[in-house]
Each structure stands twice: as C-alpha cells, then as structure tokens.
C-alpha positions in Angstrom: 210.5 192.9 87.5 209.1 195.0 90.1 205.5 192.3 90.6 208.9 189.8 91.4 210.7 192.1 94.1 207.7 192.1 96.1 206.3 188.5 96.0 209.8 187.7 97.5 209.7 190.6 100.1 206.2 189.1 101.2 207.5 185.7 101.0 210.4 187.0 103.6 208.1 188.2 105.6 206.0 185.3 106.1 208.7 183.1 106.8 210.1 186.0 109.1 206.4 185.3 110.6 206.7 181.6 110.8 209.9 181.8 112.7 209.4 183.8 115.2 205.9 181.2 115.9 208.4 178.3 115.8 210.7 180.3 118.5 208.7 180.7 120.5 207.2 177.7 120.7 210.3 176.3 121.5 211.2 178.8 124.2 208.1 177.6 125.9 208.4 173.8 126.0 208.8 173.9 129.7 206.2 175.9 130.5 203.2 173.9 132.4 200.0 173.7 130.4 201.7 175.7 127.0 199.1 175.1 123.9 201.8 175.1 120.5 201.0 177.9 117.7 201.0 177.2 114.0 201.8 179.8 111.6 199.1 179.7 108.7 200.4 181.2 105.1 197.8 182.3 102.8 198.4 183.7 98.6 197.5 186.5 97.8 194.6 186.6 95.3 195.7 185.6 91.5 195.9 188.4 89.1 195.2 188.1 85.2 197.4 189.3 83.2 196.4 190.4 79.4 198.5 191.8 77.0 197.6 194.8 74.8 198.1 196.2 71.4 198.5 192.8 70.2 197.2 193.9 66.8 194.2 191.5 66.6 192.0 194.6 67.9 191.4 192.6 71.3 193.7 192.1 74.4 195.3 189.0 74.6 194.6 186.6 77.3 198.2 185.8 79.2 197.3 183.6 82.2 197.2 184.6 86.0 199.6 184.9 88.2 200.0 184.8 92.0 201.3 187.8 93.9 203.2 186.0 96.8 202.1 185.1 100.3 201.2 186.6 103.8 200.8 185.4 107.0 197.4 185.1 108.1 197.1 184.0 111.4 198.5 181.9 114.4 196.6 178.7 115.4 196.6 177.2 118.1 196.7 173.2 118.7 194.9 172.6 122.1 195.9 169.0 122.1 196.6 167.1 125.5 200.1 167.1 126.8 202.2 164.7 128.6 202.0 164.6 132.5 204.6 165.0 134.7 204.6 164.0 138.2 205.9 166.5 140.5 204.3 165.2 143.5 203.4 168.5 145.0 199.7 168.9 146.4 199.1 172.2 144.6 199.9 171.1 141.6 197.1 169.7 139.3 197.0 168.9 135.9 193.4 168.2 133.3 193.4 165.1 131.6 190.7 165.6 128.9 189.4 163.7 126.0 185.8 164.7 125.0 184.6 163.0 122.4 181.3 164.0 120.2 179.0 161.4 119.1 179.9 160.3 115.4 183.1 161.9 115.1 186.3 160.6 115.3 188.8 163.3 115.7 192.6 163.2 113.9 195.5 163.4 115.8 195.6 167.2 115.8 192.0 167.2 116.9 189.9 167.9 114.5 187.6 166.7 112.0 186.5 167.2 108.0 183.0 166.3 107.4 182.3 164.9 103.5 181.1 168.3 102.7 183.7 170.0 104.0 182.8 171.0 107.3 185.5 171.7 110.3 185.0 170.5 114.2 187.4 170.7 116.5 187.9 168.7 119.6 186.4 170.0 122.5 188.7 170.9 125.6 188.5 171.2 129.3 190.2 174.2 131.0 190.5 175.6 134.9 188.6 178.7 135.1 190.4 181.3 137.5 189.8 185.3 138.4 192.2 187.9 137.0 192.7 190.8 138.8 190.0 192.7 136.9 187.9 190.0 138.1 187.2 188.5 134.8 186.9 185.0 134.1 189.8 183.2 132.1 190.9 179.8 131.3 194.0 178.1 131.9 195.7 174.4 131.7 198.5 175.5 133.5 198.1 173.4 137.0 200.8 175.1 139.1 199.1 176.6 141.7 199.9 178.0 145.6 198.9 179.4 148.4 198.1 183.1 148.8 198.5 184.9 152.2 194.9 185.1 152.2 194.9 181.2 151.9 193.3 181.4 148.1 194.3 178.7 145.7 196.0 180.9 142.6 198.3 181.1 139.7 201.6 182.3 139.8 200.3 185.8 138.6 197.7 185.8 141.3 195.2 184.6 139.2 192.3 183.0 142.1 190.9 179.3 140.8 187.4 179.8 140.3 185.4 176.8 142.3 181.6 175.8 141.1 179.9 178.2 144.0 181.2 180.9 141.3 183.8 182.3 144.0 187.6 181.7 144.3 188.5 178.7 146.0 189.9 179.6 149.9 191.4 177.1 152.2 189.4 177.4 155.7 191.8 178.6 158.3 194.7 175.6 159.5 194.1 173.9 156.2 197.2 173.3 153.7 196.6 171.5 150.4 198.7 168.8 152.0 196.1 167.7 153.9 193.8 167.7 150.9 192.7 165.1 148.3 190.8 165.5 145.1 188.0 163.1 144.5 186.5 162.2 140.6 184.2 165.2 140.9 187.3 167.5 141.1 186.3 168.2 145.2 189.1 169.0 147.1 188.1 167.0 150.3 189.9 166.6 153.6 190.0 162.9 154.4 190.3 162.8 158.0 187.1 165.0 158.4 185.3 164.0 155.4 185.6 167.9 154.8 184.8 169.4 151.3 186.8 172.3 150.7 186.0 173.5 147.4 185.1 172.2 143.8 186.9 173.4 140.8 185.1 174.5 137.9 186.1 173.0 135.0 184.7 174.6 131.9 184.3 173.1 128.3 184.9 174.7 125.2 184.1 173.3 122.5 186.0 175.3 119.8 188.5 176.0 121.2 190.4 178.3 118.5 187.7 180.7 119.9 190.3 181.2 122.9 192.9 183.7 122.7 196.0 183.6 124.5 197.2 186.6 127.0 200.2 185.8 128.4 200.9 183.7 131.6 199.0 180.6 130.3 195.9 182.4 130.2 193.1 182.6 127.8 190.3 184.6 126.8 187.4 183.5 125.2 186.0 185.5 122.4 183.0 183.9 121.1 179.1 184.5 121.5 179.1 182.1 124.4 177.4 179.0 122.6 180.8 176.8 122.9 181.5 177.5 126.4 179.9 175.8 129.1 180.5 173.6 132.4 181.1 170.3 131.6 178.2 167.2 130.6 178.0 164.6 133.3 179.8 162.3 130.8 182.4 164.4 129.8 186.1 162.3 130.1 188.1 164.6 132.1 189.7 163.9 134.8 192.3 166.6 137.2 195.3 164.8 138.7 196.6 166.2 142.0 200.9 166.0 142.4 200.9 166.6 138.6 201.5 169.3 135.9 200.7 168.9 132.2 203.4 169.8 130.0 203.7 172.1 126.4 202.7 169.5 123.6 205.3 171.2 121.6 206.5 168.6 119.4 210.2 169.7 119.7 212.1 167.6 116.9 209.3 168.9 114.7 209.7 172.3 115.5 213.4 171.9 114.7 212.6 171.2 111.4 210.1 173.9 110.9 212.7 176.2 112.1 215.1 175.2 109.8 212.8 174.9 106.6 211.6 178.9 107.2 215.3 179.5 107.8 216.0 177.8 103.5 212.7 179.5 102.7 213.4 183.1 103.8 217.3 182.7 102.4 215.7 181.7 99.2 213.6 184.9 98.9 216.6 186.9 100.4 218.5 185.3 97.3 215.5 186.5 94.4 215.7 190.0 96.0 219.5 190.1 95.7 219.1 189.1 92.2 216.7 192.0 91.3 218.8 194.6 92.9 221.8 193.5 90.4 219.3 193.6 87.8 218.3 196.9 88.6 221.2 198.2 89.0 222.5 197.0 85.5 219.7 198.3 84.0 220.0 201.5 85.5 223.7 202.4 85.7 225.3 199.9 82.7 222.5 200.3 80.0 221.1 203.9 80.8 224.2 204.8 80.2 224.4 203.4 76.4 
C-alpha cells in the first residue's frame, strides 16, 4: 500500500515540475529571443518482486514493477522564432538555419541516426560581455546605447564585435546613421565607415548552453561545438527587427492543462490511501 502512496507522490511532483516549465514558458512569450523549455519525465528503475515461503522450497517469481516517475531535466528547444519588425536601428534579430551535410533535421531540430544516434541543429547566437567580463550568448536582439556609446543589452551586457572587444560607436555616431551589410558590419553609408562587426558564434549542440536569466546563456561544454561561424553558414542578422519566443502558445495551453488532470489524478490515489489507512488503522485495529 505504502510502494502505491509514493509512486503517486512522485508522480505529483513531476507534474508539479512540468507545470511550473509550462508557466513559465508562457509568462515569457513576449520576451525577444526566449528559447521554450521542455519538461523531461523519466521512471524510476523497475523492481522485481518475488514472493516467499511459497512452500515449493524456492521464491516465487512475481513480475516487476515500476516505482513512479521523476523529473529529470529541462530541455531546451533552440528553434528559430518569428520576426517582428520594430523598425528601430538598435534592434537586430539572427535568422539562422545551419544545415549539416547529410542530415535533414525534424521540425524540433534534431536528428536520429539508424543506430540511434542524436544531432541537434546547430545555432547562431550574439556573443556579448557580462559584467564579469565573461563571454555569453544571447538571441535576444534589443539592444541600446550606453553613455559610453557601447552597443549592449538591457542588463549592460556589451556586444562582443570580431576584434574580440565590445562594439563602441565613434564619437557623433548613432545607430541611426548605421546599416548592417551581409557580413554582419555595421557600416556608415555616407562615409563608407565600418563601425564594428558582430561576432556571431556557432554552437553546434546547443543543449550544451545553459540559461542565466536575462536571455543569456552559458556554455558548458569542452569547447569542441562552439566556434565562429563557416563561411557558408546560413545566418543572416536583420537590423529594425527582434526575434520573438517560439513558445508554441496553444500548445503550451494544453500541456498546462494535461499536468493540471495528471497531478489531480495522483492527488486522487493519495486521498484514496489515506482513507485506506485510516480504516485500517482506526476501524479494523480496533476489532
């Protein structure tokens, strides 16, 4: 009876799990450049049950039996989101579809080999200076103007340019005045000027990026699948656009609603223990 309490209790949990993912998600869908999370669910292992004393001299072999679930991990689903034009100069957004010879990603960007073997799409990210003065990796386009006439993030965050320094404006320079060319060069037409170049880096896995909070991530891996991008890479940065969440909202509606039925359901198997606990306890103890 017990084994039953808690494979419901972990199966509220998960689903606790899974909701607050979905909520979020949805609290974010107008945030520029916002990558969706996935709640994962794994089982715990399978136990095998046997019972004893059967009176053969040898246990007998019941079956197995599965423990319940927990919640693993959150993944990420770096897909490309819509563009919306906002016609500012400082905003930019990263069109990116990299493709890998011989493999034709899903929609969800990834692909199964035959044998089982899992590559995900690789994606292009602005590379930009915290305050620590470590690199991280954004898609969120919304940038400004500092005092000190740096291009950065609304957290201060300085966009990194291909020289390997923050990209400054020269003095009497706004980004009004600037255009960016197929390179990614911020150029000023009327002088032929080249103000800076962003640096646009490729990841090529890019669950090996983990978010930090305002749209930033940091990668984690032994630097093999990070890496300026190939010559004939397809990306392309739009200026007087931002590139919204590709949270799938309907969908996430849904999900919200099936972990709601899911966690009630385990709520319900928990309820139904306790009355049978206390029956056993308090009716037949007392016979």
């Amino acid at each position: 009876m017990l084994r039953g309490l808690y494979t419901a209790a972990a199966g509220m949990i998960a689903q606790q799990h899974r909701h607050d993912t979905i909520t979020n998600n949805i609290s974010n869908i107008n945030t520029p450049g916002y990558k969706q999370n996935n709640a994962v669910t794994r089982s715990f292992p399978e136990m095998l049950l046997q019972l004893t004393g059967a009176g053969s001299g040898q246990d007998r072999l019941v079956g197995r039996i599965n423990t319940g679930v927990f919640a693993e991990e959150s993944l990420q689903i770096q897909q490309q989101g819509d563009l919306m034009q906002t016609n500012q100069s400082s905003d930019f957004a990263i069109m990116s579809d990299i493709q890998v010879p011989g493999i034709q990603f899903d929609q969800s960007g990834k692909y199964v080999s035959p044998d089982g073997a899992l590559t995900f799409q690789p994606q292009a990210f602005f590379t930009v200076q915290d305050a620590n003065g470590e690199q991280r990796y954004t898609r969120d386009g919304k940038f400004t103007l500092d005092e000190q006439s740096y291009l950065t993030m609304a957290d201060g965050a300085r966009v990194m340019g291909t020289n390997g320094a923050p990209i400054k404006l020269p003095p009497g320079i706004s980004m009004d005045q600037l255009t960016i060319t197929p390179e990614h060069r911020l150029v000023n037409p009327a002088t032929g000027t080249v103000v800076g170049q962003f640096l646009i880096t490729r990841v090529d896995n890019p669950n090996e990026l983990v978010r930090e909070g305002d749209g930033k991530f940091r990668y984690i891996g032994n630097g093999s699948d990070i890496r300026p991008l190939n010559p004939g890479d397809r990306v392309e940065v739009r200026q007087g656009y931002i590139e919204r969440s590709n949270v799938d909202s309907a969908q996430s509606m849904v999900d919200l609603m099936s972990a709601m039925r899911a966690y009630e359901a385990n709520q319900k198997v928990i309820q139904f223990y306790d009355r049978s606990l206390d029956k056993a306890v308090n009716d037949v103890g007392r016979v």
